[in-house]
N, C-alpha and C positions, 0 to 999 in steps of 0.2 A: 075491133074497130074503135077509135078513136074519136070520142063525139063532145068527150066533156074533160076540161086541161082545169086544173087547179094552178092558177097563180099565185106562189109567194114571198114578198118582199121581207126577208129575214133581217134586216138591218132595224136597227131598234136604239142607236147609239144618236144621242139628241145634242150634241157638242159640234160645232157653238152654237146650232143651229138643225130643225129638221129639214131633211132633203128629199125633194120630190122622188120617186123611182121612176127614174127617167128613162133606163135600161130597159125597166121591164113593160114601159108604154112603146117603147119600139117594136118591143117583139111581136106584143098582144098587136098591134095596128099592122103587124105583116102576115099574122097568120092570120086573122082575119080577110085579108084579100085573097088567102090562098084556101083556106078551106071554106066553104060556103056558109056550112050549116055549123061550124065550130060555136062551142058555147063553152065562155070561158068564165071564171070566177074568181077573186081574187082578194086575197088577206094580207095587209099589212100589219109588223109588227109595232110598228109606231102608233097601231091607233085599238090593237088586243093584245092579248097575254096569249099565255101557254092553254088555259084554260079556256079561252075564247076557241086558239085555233082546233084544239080537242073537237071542239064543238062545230067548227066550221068543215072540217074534212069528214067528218061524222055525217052531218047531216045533208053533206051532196053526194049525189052519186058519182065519183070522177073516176077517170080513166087513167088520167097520168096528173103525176105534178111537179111542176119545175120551180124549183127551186133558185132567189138572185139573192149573192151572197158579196154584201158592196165591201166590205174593209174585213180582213185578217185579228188588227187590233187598234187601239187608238193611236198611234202614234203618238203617245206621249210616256216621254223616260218617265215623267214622275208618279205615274200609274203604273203603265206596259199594262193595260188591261186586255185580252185575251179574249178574242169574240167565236173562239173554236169549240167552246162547251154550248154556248148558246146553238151556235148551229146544229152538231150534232144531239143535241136534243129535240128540236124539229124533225132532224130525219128518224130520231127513234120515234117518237110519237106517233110519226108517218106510218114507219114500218109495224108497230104495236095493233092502228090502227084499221090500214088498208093494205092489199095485197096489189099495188099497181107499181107501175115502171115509174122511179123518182129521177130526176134529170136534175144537174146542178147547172151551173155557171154565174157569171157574174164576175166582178174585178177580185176580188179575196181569191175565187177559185183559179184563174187564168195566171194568178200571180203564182202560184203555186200546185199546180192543177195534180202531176203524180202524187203526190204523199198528201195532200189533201182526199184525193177522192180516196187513197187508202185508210184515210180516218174518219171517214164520214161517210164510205160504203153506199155511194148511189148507182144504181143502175148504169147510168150514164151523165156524163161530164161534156162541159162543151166550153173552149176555150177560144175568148175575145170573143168580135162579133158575133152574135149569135142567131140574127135573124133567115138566111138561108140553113145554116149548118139544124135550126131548131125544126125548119119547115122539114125538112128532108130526112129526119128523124123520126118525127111523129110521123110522117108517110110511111117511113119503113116497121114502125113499132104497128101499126093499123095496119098492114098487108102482110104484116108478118116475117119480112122479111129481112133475118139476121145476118146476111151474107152484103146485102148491100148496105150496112152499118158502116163496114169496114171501110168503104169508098167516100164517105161524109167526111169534108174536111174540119179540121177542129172537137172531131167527137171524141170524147175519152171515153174508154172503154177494157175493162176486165179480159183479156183472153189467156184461160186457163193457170190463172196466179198472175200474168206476165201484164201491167199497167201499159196499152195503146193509146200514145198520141196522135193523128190524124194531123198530117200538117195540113197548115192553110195556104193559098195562094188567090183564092178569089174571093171576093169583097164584097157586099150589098151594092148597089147601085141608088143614090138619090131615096133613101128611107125616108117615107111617111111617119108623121108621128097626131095619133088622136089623145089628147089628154083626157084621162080620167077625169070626169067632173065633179063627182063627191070626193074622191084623192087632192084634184088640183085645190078644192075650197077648204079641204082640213088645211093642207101646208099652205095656202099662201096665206092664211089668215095666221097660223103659230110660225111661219118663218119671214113672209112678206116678201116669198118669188117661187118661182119655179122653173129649174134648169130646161136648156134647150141645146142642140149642137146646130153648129155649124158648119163643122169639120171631125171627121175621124183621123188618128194617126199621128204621131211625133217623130220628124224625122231628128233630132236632137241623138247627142250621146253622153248628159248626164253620169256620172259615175256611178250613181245609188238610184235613178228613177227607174221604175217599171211599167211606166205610160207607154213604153215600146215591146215589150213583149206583152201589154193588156191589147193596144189597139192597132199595132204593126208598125211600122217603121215608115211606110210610106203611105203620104197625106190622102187623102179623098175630100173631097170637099161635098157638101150636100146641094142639091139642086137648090140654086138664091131661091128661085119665084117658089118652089114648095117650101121652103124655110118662112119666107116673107108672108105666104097662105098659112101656116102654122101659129104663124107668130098672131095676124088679124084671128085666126079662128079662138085664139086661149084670149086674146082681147074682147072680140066681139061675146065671146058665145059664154065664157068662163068671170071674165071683170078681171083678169089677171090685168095689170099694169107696169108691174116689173119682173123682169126675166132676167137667167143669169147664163151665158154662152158656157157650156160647161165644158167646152174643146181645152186639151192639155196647154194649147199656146194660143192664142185667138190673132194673133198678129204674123201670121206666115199667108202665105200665098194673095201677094195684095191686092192685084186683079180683081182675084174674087172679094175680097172684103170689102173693095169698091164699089163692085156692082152690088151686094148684098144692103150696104151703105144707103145707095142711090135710091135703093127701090124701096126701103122702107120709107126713105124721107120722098118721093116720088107718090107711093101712095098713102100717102099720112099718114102714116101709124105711128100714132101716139104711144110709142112705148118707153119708157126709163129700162137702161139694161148696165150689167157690169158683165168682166171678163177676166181672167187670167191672160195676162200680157207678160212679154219679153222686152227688156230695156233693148233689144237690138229691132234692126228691121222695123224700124218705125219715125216716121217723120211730124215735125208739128202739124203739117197740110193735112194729112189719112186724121189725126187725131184731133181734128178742126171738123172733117166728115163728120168722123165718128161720134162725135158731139152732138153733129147736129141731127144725126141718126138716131138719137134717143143713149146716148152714153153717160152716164154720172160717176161709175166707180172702175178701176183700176186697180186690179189684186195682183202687181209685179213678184214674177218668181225671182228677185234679187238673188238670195241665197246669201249673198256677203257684201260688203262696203269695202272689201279689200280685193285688190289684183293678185296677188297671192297664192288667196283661195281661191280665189274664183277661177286662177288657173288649176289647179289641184281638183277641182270639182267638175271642170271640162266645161265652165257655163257658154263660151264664146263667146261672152264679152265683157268689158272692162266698168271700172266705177265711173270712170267721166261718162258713159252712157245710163247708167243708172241715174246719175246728177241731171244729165241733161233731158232725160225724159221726162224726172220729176219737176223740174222746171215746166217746160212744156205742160203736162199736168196742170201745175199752179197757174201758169198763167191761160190757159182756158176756164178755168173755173171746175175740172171736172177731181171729185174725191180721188186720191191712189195710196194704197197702204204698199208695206214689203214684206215679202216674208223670207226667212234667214230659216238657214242649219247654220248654229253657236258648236265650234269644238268637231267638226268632222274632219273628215282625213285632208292632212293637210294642215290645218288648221296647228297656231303657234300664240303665244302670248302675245307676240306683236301685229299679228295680221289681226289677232280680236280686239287687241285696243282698238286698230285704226278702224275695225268695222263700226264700232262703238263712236270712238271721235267722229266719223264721218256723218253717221246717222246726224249730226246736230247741220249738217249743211243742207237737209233735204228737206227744209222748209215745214210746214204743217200735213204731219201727216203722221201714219201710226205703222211699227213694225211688230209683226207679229212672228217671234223666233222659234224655233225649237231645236232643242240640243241634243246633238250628237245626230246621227246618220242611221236610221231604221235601215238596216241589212236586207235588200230582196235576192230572191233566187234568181242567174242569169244575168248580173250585171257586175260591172266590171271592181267595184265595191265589195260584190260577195268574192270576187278573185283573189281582191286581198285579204280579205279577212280568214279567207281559208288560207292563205299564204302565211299569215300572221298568227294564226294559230287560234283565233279570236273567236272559232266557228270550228266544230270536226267535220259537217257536210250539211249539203242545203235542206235536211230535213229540221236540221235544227231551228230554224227560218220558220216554221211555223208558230214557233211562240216569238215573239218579240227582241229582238238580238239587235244592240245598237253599237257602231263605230262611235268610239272615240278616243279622239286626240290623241294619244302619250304626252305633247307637248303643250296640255292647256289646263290648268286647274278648273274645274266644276265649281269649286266653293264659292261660293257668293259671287258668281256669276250675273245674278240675275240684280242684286244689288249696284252690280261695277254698273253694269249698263241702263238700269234706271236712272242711275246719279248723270247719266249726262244730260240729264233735260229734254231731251226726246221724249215723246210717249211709245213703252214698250209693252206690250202684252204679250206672258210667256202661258204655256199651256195651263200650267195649273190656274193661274191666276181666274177667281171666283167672275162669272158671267156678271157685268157691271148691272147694278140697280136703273141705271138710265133707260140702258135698252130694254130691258123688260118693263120699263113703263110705256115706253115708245111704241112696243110691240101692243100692248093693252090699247096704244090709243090710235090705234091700226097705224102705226108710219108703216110705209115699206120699206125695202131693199137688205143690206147687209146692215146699217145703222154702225158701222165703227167708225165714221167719218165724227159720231157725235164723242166719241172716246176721246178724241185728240186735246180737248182743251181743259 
């Protein structure tokens, strides 16, 4: 029986910024409704060590521990740092330690869930959403009963050497989320927010993203009035002030974004919020709303300033909508930066100039690039690069494998695009003195609005 669950948030990587475990307050707030008497406990590694956790799985008695495993590696070429040692050192320590059932998931795992759970040897595996597939698990690990494992959609699981996927096909409905409140007061005080959704699912078909086999393909939207009751509760109860929508594209399904819009400004909620946005599928009217809804910053997945690429990359839509958003933008008053892949497939010495040249038309604002195309498993990117030779097979994909260009030189890349008088922040580039003052003198939010000048 199943009475006491070790939570643990393995992510430890503090670039540019640390991030709330947003994932693993979903899950804790659903099995909480579903087992009564459940007593859960829970270590992050952003706030102990190795030696901390030693100590923390030691001195509880727990039954099972699940394990949330957010990023693979940093996405950045000029590191390619490797977050798969760190993991599987937790599950040895685990395993050293305790004799219980360990459960993985998280985005790192679902991104690559076969040959992961092959290197990291957990009990079980649970791919994308996790909150039903998690409850119905620990039911069956508590009653014993191995045979109905099989039937849990998204479970991964060992049968006899042979690595089982479990598809999925059905989805949470309207997830609660209760924030942790000595968690919510570490990060909002060393990051100055804390993520929240709005939405599950990307219907998009990116050539390199994996936001669709993480969260499905098709959108869900979460119930407004419980988002808008989440949103007062981390206000009221927490002093959080700024939140960040952490949905893949926060500008799909407008309906809803209307009504979600309406009722925070309906019943006052004082909140400052940003989002990852799409230059398509948005008007200056919804981004006049969204203003007044509590909106300050705008994270555009631009990807390029060239048609080019951006046809090559499958974005769906062109630069003059990029221009024209960012207009839009400027003239509300509200922050928007861009973020770019420099040199991916596709990519030519003249589609980078023009991304470069163009960046000078997009007014006051900051882009944030990275070079070349991190390879995931299951997209249409890893097709090519197996086609290309570029990759032998998608276990390679576990350590950091990036596309790039044939037809773009790297050298002084980062130099060309400087020189246009834009301000660009590329990944290596050292975290600015400003904002770690800002952060000391509590501002909130992302604070790269102050980069720009």
């Amino acid at each position: 029986m199943i009475k006491k669950i070790g939570f643990i948030s393995a992510n430890n990587y503090k670039e540019p910024y640390l991030v709330y475990p947003i994932g693993m307050s979903y899950l804790i707030t659903y099995l909480k409704t579903k087992f009564r008497d459940i007593d859960i406990e829970c270590f992050d590694f952003n706030l102990g060590d190795y030696n901390d956790y030693e100590s923390f799985i030691s001195t509880n008695n727990f039954d099972c521990l699940c394990i949330s495993l957010r990023n693979l590696d940093d996405v950045n070429i000029f590191e390619k740092n490797s977050f798969l040692l760190h993991y599987k050192k937790i599950i040895s320590i685990s395993r050293n330690l305790l004799d219980i059932p360990i459960i993985v998931g998280g985005p790192a795992f679902s991104v690559h869930p076969k040959y992961m759970f092959k290197e990291l040897l957990p009990d079980y595996g649970i791919v994308g959403e996790g909150e039903i597939s998690l409850y119905q698990l620990l039911d069956c690990i508590s009653k014993e009963n191995l045979d109905g494992i099989k039937r849990i959609e998204g479970v991964v699981y060992d049968l006899g050497g042979e690595i089982i996927i479990n598809e999925r096909s059905v989805f949470v409905e309207s997830p609660k989320l209760k924030i942790d409140s000595s968690l919510a007061n570490f990060y909002f005080e060393h990051s100055g927010m804390i993520g929240l959704q709005t939405k599950r699912g990307c219907p998009n078909s990116c050539i390199y993203c994996s936001y669709p086999n993480v969260d499905g393909k098709i959108v869900r939207t979460l119930d407004p009035k419980i988002v808008v009751e989440n949103i007062k509760e981390i206000k009221d109860k927490e002093n959080v002030d700024y939140l960040f929508f952490t949905d893949s594209v926060f500008n799909i399904c407008k309906d809803y974004n209307e009504e979600l819009a309406r009722r925070i400004i309906e019943q006052n909620v004082k909140v400052n919020w940003g989002a990852y946005f799409s230059p398509k599928n948005l008007s200056k009217k919804e981004l006049k709303l969204y203003k007044d809804a509590g909106l300050t910053h705008i994270e555009f997945g631009s990807e390029s300033f060239s048609d080019i690429t951006l046809e090559a990359y499958s974005k769906g839509f062109r630069f003059s909508d990029i221009l024209t958003q960012s207009r839009n933008a400027s003239d509300l008053g509200i922050f928007y930066a861009h973020f770019l892949i420099l040199a991916g497939y596709g990519e030519t010495e003249e589609s980078l100039n023009e991304t470069i040249n163009n960046s000078k038309l997009l007014g006051t604002t900051v882009c944030f690039p990275f070079v070349g195309m991190r390879i995931y498993p299951n997209t249409k990117l890893c097709d090519i690069a197996l086609s290309e030779g570029i990759i032998n097979c998608e276990k390679d994909l576990l350590s950091p494998k990036y596309y790039i260009s044939p037809d773009v030189k790297l050298e002084g890349i980062e130099d060309r695009a400087k020189a246009s008088g834009q301000k660009w922040v590329f990944p290596n580039d050292k975290t600015s003195p400003i904002m770690d003052k800002l952060r000391k003198r509590k501002y909130k939010g992302p604070l790269w609005e102050f980069l720009r000048y």
